[in-house]
FITIZA-30925 format. One record per residue (C-alpha): residue number from 1; x, y, z; residue in one letter. Coordinates in steps of 0.1 Angstrom, whole numbers, plus 5000, padded with zeros to 4 digits. Layout:
N
<NUM <X Y Z> 'A'>
...
! end
This chain:
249
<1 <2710 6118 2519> 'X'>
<2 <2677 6100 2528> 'X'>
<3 <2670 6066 2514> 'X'>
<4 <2636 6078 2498> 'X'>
<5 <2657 6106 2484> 'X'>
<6 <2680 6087 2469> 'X'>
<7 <2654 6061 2453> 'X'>
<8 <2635 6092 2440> 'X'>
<9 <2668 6110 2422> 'X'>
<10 <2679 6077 2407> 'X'>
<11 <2643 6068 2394> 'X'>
<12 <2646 6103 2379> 'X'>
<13 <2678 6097 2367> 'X'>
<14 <2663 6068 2346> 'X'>
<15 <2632 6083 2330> 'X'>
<16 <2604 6067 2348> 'X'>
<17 <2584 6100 2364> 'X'>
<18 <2572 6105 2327> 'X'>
<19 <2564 6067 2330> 'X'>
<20 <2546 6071 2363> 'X'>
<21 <2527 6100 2351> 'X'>
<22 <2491 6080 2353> 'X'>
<23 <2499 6070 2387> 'X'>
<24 <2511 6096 2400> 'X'>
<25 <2480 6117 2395> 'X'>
<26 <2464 6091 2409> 'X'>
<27 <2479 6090 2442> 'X'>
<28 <2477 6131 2439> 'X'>
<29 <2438 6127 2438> 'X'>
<30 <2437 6104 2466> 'X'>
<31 <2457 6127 2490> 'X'>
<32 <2434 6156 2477> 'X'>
<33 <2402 6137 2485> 'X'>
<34 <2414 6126 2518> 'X'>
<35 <2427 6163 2527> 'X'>
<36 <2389 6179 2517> 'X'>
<37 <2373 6153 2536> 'X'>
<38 <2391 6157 2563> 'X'>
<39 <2392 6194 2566> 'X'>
<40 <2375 6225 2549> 'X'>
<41 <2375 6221 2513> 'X'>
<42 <2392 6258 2513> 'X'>
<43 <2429 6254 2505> 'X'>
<44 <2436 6285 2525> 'X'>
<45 <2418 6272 2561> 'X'>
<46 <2430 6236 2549> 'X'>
<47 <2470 6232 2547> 'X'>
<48 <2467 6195 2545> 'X'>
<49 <2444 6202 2514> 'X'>
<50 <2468 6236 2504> 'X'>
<51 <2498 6210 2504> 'X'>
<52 <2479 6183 2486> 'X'>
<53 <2470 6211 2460> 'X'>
<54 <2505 6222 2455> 'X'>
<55 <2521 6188 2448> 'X'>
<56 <2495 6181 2420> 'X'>
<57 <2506 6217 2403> 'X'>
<58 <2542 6210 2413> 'X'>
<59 <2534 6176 2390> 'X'>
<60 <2515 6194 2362> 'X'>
<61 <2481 6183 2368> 'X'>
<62 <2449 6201 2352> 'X'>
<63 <2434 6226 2370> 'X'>
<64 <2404 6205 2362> 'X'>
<65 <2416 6172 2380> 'X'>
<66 <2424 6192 2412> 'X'>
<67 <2383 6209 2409> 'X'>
<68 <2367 6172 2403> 'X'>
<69 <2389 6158 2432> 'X'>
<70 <2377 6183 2455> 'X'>
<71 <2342 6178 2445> 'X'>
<72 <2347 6147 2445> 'X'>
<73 <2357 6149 2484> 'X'>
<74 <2322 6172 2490> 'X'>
<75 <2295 6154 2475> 'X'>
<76 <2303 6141 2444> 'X'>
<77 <2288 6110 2442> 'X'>
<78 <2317 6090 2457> 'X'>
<79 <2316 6075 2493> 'X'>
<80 <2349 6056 2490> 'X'>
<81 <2365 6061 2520> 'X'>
<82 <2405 6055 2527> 'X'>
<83 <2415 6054 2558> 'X'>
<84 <2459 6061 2565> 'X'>
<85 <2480 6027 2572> 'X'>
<86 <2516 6026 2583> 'X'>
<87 <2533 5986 2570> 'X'>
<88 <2568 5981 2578> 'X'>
<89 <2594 5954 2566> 'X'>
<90 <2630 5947 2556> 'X'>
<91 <2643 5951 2521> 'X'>
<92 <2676 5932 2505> 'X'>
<93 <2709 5942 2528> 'X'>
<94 <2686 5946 2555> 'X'>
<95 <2674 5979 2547> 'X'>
<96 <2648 5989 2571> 'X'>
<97 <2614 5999 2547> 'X'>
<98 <2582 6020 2561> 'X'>
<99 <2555 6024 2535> 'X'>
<100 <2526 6047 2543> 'X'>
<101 <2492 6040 2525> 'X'>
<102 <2455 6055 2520> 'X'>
<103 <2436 6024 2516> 'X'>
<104 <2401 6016 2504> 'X'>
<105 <2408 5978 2516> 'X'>
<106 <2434 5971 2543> 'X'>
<107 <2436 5932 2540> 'X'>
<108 <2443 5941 2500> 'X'>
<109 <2464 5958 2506> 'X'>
<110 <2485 5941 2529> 'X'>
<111 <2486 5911 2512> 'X'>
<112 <2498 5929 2476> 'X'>
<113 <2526 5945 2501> 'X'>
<114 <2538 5914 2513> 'X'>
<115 <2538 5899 2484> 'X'>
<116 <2558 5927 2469> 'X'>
<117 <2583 5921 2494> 'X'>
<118 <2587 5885 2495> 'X'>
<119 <2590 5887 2452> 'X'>
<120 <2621 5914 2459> 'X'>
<121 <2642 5895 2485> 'X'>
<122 <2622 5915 2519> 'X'>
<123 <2599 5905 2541> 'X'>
<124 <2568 5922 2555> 'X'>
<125 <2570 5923 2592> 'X'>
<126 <2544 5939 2621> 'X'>
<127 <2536 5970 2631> 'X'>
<128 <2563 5991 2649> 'X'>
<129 <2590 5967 2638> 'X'>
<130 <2613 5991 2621> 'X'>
<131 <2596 6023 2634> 'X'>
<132 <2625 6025 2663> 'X'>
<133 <2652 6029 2635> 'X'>
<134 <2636 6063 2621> 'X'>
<135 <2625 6095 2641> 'X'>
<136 <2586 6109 2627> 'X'>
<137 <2596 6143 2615> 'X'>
<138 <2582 6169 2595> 'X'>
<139 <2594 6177 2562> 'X'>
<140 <2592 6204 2536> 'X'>
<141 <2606 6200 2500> 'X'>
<142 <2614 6236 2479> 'X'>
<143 <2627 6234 2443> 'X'>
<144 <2663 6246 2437> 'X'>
<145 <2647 6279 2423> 'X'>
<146 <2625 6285 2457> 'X'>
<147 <2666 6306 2466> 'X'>
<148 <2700 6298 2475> 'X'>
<149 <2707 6275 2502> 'X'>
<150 <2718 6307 2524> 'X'>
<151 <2689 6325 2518> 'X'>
<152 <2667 6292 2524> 'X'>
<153 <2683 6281 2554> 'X'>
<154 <2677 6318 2571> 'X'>
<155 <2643 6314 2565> 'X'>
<156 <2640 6281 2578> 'X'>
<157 <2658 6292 2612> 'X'>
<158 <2635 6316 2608> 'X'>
<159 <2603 6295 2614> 'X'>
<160 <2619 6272 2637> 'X'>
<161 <2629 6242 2614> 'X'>
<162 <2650 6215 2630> 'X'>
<163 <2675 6209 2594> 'X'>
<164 <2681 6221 2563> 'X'>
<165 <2695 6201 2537> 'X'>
<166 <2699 6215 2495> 'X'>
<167 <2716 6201 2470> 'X'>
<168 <2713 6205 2430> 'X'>
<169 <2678 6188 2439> 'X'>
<170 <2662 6213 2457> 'X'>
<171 <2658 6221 2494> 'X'>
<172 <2645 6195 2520> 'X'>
<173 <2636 6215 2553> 'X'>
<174 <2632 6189 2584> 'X'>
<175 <2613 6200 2620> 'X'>
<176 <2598 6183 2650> 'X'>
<177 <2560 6171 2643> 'X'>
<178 <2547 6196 2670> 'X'>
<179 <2563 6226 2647> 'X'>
<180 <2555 6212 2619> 'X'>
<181 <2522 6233 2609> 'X'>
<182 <2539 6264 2618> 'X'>
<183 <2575 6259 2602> 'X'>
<184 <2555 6252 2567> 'X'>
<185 <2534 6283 2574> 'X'>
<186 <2567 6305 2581> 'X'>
<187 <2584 6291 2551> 'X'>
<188 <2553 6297 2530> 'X'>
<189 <2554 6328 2537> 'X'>
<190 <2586 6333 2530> 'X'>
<191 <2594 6312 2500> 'X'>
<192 <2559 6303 2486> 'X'>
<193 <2542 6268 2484> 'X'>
<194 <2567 6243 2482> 'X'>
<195 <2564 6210 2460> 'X'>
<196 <2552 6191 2491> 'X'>
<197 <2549 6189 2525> 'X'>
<198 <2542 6165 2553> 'X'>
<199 <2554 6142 2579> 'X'>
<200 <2577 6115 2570> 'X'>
<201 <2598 6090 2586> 'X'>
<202 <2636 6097 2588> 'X'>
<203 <2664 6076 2592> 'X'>
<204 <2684 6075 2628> 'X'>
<205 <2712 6055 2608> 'X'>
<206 <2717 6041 2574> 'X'>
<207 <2727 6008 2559> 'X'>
<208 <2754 6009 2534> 'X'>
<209 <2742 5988 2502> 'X'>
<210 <2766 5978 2478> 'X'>
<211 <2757 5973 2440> 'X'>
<212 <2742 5943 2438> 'X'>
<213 <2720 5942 2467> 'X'>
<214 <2710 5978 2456> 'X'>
<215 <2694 5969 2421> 'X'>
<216 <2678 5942 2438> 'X'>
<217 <2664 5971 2465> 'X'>
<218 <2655 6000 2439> 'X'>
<219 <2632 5969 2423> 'X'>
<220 <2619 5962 2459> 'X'>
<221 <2608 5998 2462> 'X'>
<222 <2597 6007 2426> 'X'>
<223 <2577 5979 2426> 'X'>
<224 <2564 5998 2463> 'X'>
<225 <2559 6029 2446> 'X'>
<226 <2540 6013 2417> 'X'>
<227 <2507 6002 2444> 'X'>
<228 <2483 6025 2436> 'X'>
<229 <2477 6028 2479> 'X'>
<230 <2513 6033 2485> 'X'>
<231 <2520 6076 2489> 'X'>
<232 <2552 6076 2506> 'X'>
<233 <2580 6049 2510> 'X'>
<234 <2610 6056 2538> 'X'>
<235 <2644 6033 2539> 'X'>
<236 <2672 6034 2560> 'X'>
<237 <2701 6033 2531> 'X'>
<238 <2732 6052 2517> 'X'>
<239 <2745 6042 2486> 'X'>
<240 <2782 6056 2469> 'X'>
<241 <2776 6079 2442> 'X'>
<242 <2798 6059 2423> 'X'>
<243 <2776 6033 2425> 'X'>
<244 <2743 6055 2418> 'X'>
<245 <2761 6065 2386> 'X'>
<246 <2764 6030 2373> 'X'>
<247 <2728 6022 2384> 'X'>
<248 <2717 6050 2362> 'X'>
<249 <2735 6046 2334> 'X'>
! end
């Protein structure tokens, strides 16, 4: 299982999506924006945007905060632009950390990073300094009721996907970045929109983290996930179930 996985499930485990709720949506509108703008503002000629679209239902947002985000993108009074920043850094145990960002201010930004990481026992380091230990990747994420693991795994093979991996989760379909577009087309079309969709950074190998070091890392990458800029976090780390359990509890 993925390190991001993993931190997601056990932050699920504990409550804190209702928590996150606020910004959540916020990061949902800033992917939005940043899909319109860079596209059509058409969902259907846009998959970025159709992606971005299908994450915010997936996470219950009005119908009315998708519409003002859009027009937002096309003329709504709002110049801010973001632009897409890649920082990576070590977390506790070593763990190798790669946060991606839209950012209206990239010196902000990388200063409330690094500071985040120096608070939590990691350091910030430059650009490409843990990139060799993951392999860019595209990724699609179905709910457990997009079908059985059989019946998603067919489809999958079916539009060219790389890996398939389900679990009482959901489905996470991996592909190479040049199949990416058509894989999530295929599966679309097969399976429907899935809760999100994109290219992420995945692990070559993992660092086992025992219990201690691992509270202090799930701190480390809440605290990540909490930067309103931050919209995807990958890790390099396997933790025992065992030891998820008691981190839950």
């Amino acid at each position: 299982m993925a390190g991001h996985s993993q931190f997601k499930n056990i932050m699920y485990r504990k409550g804190a999506q209702d928590a996150k709720r606020a910004k959540q949506f916020t990061k949902l509108i800033r992917e939005i924006v940043v899909s319109a703008r860079e596209g059509l503002p058409d969902p259907e000629s846009n998959p970025r945007l159709r992606a971005a679209i299908a994450a915010a239902r997936q996470a219950n947002m009005p119908k009315d905060n998708i519409e003002r985000a859009i027009k937002k993108a096309t003329g709504g009074g709002d110049d801010t632009e973001y632009t897409e920043m890649r920082y990576e850094g070590y977390g506790p145990a070593g763990v190798a950390v790669i946060v991606e960002a839209l950012t209206d201010n990239r010196n902000r930004t990388a200063a409330e990073l690094r500071a985040t990481f120096s608070k939590h026992g990691g350091s910030l380091g430059e650009t490409n300094s843990v990139a060799f230990l993951f392999n860019r990747v595209g990724e699609i994420d179905y709910a457990p009721e997009a079908g059985s693991p059989e019946a998603v795994f067919e489809a999958a093979l079916e539009a060219g996907a790389e890996n398939v991996e389900s679990d009482d989760n959901g489905h996470v379909v991996t592909c190479a970045v040049d199949d990416f577009a058509a894989v999530r087309d295929g599966l679309e079309g097969r399976l429907g929109p899935p809760r999100s969709a994109g290219l992420t950074w995945k692990p070559i190998t993992t660092v086992q983290v025992d219990e201690e070091p691992a509270g202090s890392l799930f701190k480390l990458l809440g605290a990540l996930d909490d930067n309103d800029d931050v919209q995807r976090i990958s890790a390099n780390y396997e933790i025992a179930e065992d030891v998820l359990e008691r981190l839950a509890a």
